[in-house]
C-alpha positions in Angstrom: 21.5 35.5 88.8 24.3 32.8 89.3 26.6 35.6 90.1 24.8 37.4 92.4 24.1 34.1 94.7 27.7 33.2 94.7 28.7 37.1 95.6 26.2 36.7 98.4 27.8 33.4 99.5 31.2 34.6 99.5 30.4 37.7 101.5 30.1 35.5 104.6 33.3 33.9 104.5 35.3 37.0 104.2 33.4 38.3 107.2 34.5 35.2 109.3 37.7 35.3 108.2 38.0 38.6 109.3 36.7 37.7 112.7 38.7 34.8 113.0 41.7 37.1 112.5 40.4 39.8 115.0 40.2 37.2 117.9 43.4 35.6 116.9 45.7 36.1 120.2 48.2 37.6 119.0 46.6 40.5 117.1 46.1 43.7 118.6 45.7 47.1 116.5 47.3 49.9 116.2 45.3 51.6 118.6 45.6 49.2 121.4 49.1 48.4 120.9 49.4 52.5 121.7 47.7 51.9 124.7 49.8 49.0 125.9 53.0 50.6 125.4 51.6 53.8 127.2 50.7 51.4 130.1 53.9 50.1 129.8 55.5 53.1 130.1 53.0 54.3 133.3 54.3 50.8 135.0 58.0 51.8 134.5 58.0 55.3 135.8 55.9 54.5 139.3 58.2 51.3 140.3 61.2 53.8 139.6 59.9 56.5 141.9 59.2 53.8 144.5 62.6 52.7 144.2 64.1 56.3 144.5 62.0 57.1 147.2 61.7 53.7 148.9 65.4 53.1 149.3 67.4 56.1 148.8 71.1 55.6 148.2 70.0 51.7 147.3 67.9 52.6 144.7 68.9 50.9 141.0 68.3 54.2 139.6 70.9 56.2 142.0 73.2 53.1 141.8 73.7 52.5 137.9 74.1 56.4 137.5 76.7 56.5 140.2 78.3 53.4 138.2 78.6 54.8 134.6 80.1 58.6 136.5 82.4 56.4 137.9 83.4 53.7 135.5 82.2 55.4 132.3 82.8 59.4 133.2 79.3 59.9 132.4 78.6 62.9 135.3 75.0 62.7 134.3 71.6 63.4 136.2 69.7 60.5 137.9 66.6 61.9 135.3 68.8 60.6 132.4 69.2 57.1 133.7 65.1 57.0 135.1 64.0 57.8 131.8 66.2 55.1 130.0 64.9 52.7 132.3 61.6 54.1 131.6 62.1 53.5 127.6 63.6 50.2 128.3 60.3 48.8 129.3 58.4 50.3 126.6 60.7 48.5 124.0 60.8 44.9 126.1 56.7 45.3 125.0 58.2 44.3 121.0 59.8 41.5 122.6 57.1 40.1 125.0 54.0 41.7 122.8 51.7 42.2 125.9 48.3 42.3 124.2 46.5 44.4 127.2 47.0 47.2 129.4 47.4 45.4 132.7 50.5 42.9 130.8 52.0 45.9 129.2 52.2 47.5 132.5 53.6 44.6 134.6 56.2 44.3 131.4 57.1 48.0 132.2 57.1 47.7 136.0 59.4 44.2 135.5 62.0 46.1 134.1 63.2 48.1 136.9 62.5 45.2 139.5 64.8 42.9 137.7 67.4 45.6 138.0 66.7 46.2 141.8 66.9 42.1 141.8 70.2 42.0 140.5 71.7 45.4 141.7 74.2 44.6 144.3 74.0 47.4 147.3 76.3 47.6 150.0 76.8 51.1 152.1 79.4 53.4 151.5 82.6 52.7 153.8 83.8 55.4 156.2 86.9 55.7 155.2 88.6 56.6 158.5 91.8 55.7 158.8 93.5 52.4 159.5 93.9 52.1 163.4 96.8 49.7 165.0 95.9 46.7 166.8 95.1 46.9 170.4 98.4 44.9 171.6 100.3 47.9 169.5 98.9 51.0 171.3 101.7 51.9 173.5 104.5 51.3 171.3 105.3 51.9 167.2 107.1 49.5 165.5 109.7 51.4 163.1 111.3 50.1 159.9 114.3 49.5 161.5 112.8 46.8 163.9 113.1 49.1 166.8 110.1 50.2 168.8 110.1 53.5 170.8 107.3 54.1 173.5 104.4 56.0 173.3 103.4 59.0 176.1 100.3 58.9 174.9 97.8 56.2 173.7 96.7 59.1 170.7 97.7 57.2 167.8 95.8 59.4 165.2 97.9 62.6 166.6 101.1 60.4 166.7 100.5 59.7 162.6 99.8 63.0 161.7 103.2 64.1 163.4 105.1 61.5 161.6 103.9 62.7 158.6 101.5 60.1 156.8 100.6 60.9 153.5 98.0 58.6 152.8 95.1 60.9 154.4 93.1 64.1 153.5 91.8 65.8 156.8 88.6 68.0 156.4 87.4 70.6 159.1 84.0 71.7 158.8 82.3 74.5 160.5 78.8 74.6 161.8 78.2 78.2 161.5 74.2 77.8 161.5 72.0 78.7 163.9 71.3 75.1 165.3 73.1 72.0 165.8 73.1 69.9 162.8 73.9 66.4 161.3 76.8 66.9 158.1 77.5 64.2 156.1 80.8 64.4 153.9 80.8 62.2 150.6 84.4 61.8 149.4 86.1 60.2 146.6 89.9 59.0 146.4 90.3 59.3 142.4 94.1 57.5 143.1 92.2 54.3 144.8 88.8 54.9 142.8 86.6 54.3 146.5 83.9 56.7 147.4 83.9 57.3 151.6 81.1 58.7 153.5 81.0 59.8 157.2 78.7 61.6 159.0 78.7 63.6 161.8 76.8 65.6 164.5 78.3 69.4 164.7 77.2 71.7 167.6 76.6 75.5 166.2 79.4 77.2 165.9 81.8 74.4 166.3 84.5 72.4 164.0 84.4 68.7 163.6 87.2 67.3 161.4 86.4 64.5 159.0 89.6 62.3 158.2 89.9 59.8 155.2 92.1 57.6 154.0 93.3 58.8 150.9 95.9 56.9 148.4 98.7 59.0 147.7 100.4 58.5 144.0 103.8 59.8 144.1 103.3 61.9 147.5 99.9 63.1 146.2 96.4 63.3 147.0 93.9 63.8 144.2 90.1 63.4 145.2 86.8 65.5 145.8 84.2 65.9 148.2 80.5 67.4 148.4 78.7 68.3 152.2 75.0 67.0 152.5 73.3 69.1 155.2 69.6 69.2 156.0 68.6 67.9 152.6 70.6 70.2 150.4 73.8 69.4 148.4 77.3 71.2 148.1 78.7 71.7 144.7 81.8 69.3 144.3 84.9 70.5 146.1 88.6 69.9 145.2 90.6 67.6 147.4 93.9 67.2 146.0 97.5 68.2 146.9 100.4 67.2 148.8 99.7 64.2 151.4 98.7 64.5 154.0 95.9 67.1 152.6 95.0 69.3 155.0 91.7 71.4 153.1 90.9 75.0 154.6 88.0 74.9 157.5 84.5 74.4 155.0 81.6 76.9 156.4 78.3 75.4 156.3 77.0 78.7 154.6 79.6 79.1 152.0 79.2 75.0 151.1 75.5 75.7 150.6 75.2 79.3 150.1 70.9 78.8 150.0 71.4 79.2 154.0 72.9 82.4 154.2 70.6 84.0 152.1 67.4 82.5 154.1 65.6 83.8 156.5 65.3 82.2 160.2 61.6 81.0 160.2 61.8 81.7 164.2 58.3 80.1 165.0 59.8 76.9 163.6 63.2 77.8 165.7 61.6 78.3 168.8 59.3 74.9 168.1 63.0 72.8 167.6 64.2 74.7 171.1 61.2 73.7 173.3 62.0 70.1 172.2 65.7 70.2 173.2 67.6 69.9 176.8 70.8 71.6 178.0 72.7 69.6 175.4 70.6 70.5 172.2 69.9 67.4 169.6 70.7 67.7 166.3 67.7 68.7 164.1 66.4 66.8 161.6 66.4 67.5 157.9 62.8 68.5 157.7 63.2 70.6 161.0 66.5 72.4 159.7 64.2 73.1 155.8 61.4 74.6 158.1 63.9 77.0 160.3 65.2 77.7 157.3 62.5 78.3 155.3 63.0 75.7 152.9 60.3 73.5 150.4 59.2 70.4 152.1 57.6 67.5 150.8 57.5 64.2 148.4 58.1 66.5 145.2 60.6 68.9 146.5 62.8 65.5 147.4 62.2 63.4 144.3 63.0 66.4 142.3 66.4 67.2 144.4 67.6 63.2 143.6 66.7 63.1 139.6 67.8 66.2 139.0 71.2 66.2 141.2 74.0 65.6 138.4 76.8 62.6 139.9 80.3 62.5 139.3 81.3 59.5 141.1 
């Protein structure tokens, strides 16, 4: 009888005990601890595809995978470096143990806006070429001491004819059907600087994109890709004796998706009943609906994760 009364008054202990344990703060189960991690993970991936979407080419996610392909020769995907950002604030969860959904999420959506915090951004340089002061436009100093008189106040033709090495000169052709913004992304590998420059190109007309290029030992060694209405040229070869003049770039052969679409001409005639004597460029989205191209918020995010960078 003795035995069953003390059984009986032992039962109630281990039952507190066990409650006691279950409200302790810093116990969560198995199941819950899933859960927070999941939320975690949830909190991660929607700051990143604000910060992709939110601030393009100042995104933390386009700017540390630009670093490592340029640093580290790690020509990856933007995906690769979303996702490790993404499993980055799923493990911070063992460090900060997050004990419900809504703090494992703001652990996960911490991670990537301490990086955007902390990421320096500033924009690309142009690249053009060094031009001489203004008191130094009608006459060239030689290495001699000597200065000879100019005819002409065109400096940029002058250094071309004297043979300046330090430069890589890029035609590009408009041969589309509209007038269109180009923007050339180019990469000195002798002075490790990326350049961009951008510029408005009248169909069927040539605008030439100059850079300054180091030259080692007389030559140039870079690369370039052409952006045009949201689509990306594969990487092309800029390397040779300086100056590097590159063969006259097509529009259609840099992204070859335009010569095989088809001229949507409803959305053609739509961009010419906006335009005067002097036709405006068209926009991105104008030039994917002439040319028959996906539109929208996926069609973009999946054209910057999935893009591979070299530099």
């Amino acid at each position: 009888m003795s035995d069953t009364q003390e059984t009986s008054a032992q039962a109630p202990v281990k039952e507190k005990k066990k409650s006691n344990q279950e409200s302790r703060p810093g116990s969560v189960s198995p199941v819950t601890m899933m859960t927070v991690y999941l939320c975690a993970a949830i909190g991660g991936t929607i700051t990143a595809i604000a910060d992709i979407v939110q601030k393009e080419q100042a995104s933390a996610v386009l700017k540390m995978t630009s670093v490592s392909a340029r640093h580290l020769d790690l020509a990856v995907p933007p995906l690769y470096v979303f996702a490790i950002v993404v499993v980055l604030g799923v493990l911070l969860c063992f460090v900060f143990q997050p004990n419900n959904r809504r703090a494992g999420f703001a652990v996960g959506a911490g991670v990537i806006a301490s990086i955007m915090t902390v990421t320096p951004y500033q924009p690309l340089k142009s690249g053009l070429p060094t031009a001489p002061d203004s008191s130094q436009e009608d006459s060239l100093n030689l290495p001699t001491n000597k200065t000879i008189q100019l005819a002409s106040s065109d400096i940029g033709g002058l250094m071309l004819a004297m043979d300046i090495v330090d430069l890589a000169i890029v035609p590009v052709k408009n041969d589309l059907a509209i007038p269109v913004e180009v923007k050339v992304s180019f990469f000195d590998r002798n002075a490790r600087r990326p350049y961009e420059q951008v510029q408005a190109i009248a169909a069927g007309q040539t605008a030439v994109f100059e850079f300054s290029a180091k030259a080692a030992k007389g030559q140039v060694n870079g690369e370039l890709f052409i952006q045009v209405g949201g689509e990306r040229s594969s990487y092309v070869s800029v390397s040779g004796s300086g100056p590097y003049r590159s063969n006259t770039l097509l529009l259609t052969k840099a992204v070859p998706s335009f010569a095989q679409s088809q001229i949507n001409k409803d959305a053609l005639n739509s961009y010419s009943t906006t335009t005067t004597r002097a036709p405006r460029p068209a926009s991105d989205s104008e030039v994917r609906q002439i040319y028959n191209k996906p539109t929208g918020f996926f069609n973009s995010l999946q054209q910057k994760l999935l893009t591979p960078k070299k530099w």
